[in-house]
C-alpha angles and dihedrals in degrees: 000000000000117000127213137171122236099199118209102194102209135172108266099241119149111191122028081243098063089050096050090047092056090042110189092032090168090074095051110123099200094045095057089039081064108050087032082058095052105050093080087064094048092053090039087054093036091052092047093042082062097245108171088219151354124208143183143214142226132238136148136208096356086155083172093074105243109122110007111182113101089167118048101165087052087060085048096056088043107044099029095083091054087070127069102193109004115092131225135234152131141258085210162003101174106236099201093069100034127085096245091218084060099052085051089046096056097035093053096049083046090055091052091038081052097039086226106321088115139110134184127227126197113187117180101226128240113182110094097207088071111017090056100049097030087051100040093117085067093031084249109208119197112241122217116189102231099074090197105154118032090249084070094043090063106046093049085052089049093048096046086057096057095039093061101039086059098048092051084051092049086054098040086051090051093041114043123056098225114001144171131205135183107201138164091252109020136028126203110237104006135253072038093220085069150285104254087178099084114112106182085055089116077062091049091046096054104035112020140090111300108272111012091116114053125202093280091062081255126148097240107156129028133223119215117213148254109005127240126277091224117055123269092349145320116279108267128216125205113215112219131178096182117322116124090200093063094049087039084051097038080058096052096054095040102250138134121264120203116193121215088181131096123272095270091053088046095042087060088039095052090054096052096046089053083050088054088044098052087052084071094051096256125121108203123190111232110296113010127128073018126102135186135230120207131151107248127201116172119196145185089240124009092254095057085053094046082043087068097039089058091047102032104037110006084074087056096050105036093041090036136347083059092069096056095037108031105168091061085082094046104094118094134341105256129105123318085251089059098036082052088050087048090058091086082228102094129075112198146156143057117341089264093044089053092044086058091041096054093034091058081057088055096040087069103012114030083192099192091219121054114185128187114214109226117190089190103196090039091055112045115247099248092048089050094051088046092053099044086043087050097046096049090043110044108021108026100059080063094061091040 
């Protein structure tokens, strides 16, 4: 089992009061500052505590403070360094509202920055406010995984258009010294007959990459670069919160897939991605080239972790995450603490309670990535570097 840490960066607020009386707490200088601060001690801890990786995602305008990281290759450039063995990555940069040269662009200058401690993420987006107006330029619709009206049906199928047609153009871009390409969404170059503007193309011609001028003195192909660090490009990792056609998908190219989903989302996800995986001619057992994604609070007793469970991460999915996955909170009519615990998401208790938890997972399921989700603000500094110390010490070992 390889662990990694999947960071949330989010505004350190402690009561909903609190947050209704900073309104808009996501602009607040000195609380980002904070969390911002803290997270060089976190990497430096994470690196020494032997994690394979450590990853970030990407959100945009949550003024209401949840999930506050827009850029996650800049935290890569900026905390990498910090850190001697663990890699760096993202889950992930969401490829429906990016310029796919540009991804290509900034991963492969990470890859050379980290000297191959890197890792690229793709996600797929599902939060309208920003998908929609960040990926106006593709009509980028959010996908939820349900697909339960056709309406749904038919953004999650739109997005999952975009999102793969990006992704082919980020690793044709790593891959191929000069390429073209005439997608739905994006041409290379573009207008994709040719650009005949070009005046330095006597320069091109004579010192670039084989075939981007054509006879006609016309741009007709494009180089990327620079190249990759790593040859021919950094693993890459799919995030997937539930769809079967992105792990089936995620087989078939040979990435990794990582599942924020219960057991019963990630058993259908696993198989898929094995399916994908047998059309290129490779049989995988469960799990592998897979990982999981799950919270994580240790405690002394089980009632100091599920204290933290009802402060750091109750207030996330009863103010916000409920309103994009509803039927997380549907099981059962306790409190919202019980009804959180009964997402399938959350791994909490004492150190033996989490090494049953997470060893019920690898009895069915040996997924070979195992990331801890941090969201590092909601949960104060000292408890998260408890958790994560507690977790490398005392459970992984186990999974080794």
């Amino acid at each position: 089992m390889k662990t990694m840490i999947q960071m949330v960066p989010s505004m350190p607020v402690r009561s909903n009061e609190e947050r209704r009386e900073l309104r808009p707490v996501g602009r607040n200088v000195e609380r980002y500052a904070q969390i911002i601060d803290g997270m060089v001690d976190i990497v430096k801890a994470a690196d020494e505590l032997g994690y394979w990786g450590m990853s970030f995602i990407e959100h945009h305008f949550h003024s209401e403070g949840f999930e506050m990281l827009p850029t996650p290759g800049l935290m890569n450039a900026w905390l990498g360094p910090y850190a001697k063995q663990m890699r760096m990555g993202q889950l992930g940069y969401v490829m429906g509202t990016q310029n796919p040269l540009r991804v290509a662009e900034e991963t492969a200058v990470l890859d050379h920055i980290l000297k191959g401690r890197f890792f690229v993420g793709f996600a797929r987006g599902y939060q309208a406010r920003w998908v929609r107006t960040l990926g106006q330029q593709y009509n980028t619709l959010p996908t939820l995984s349900n697909r339960e009206s056709e309406q749904q049906a038919t953004a999650d199928d739109v997005n999952q258009e975009i999102f793969r047609e990006m992704v082919t153009i980020v690793k044709k871009a790593w891959t191929e010294p000069s390429f073209s390409y005439n997608g739905e969404f994006f041409k290379v170059p573009f207008p994709h007959e040719g650009i005949d503007d070009y005046p330095a193309y006597p320069c091109a011609r004579e010192y670039g990459a084989p075939g981007e001028i054509d006879e006609h003195n016309r741009v007709s192909r494009i180089s990327v670069v620079p190249a990759p660090y790593q040859r021919p490009h950094p693993p890459v990792f799919i995030s997937s919160s539930g769809s079967a056609d992105s792990a089936r998908w995620s087989g078939e190219q040979d990435f990794t897939c990582c599942y924020f989903a219960p057991m019963a989302g990630a058993r259908v996800q696993d198989t898929a991605y094995r399916e994908g995986a047998a059309q290129r001619g490779c049989t995988l057992s469960p799990g592998q080239g897979q990982g999981l994604l799950r919270f994580l609070y240790v405690g002394k007793t089980r009632e100091a972790a599920y204290e933290k469970v009802e402060k750091c991460i109750v207030p996330f999915f009863s103010e916000f995450a409920s309103h994009f996955f509803p039927v997380l909170l549907s099981e059962g009519s306790g409190s919202m603490l019980e009804r959180v615990l009964n997402t399938g998401l959350i791994v909490a208790g004492t150190v033996d309670e989490v090494k049953r938890q997470v060893a019920e997972v690898y009895e069915e399921i040996p997924f070979e990535y195992f990331s801890l989700v941090a969201y590092n603000g909601l949960e104060p500094q000292d408890q998260l570097l408890e958790d994560i110390e507690l977790f490398a010490a005392k459970v992984a070992p186990e999974f080794t």
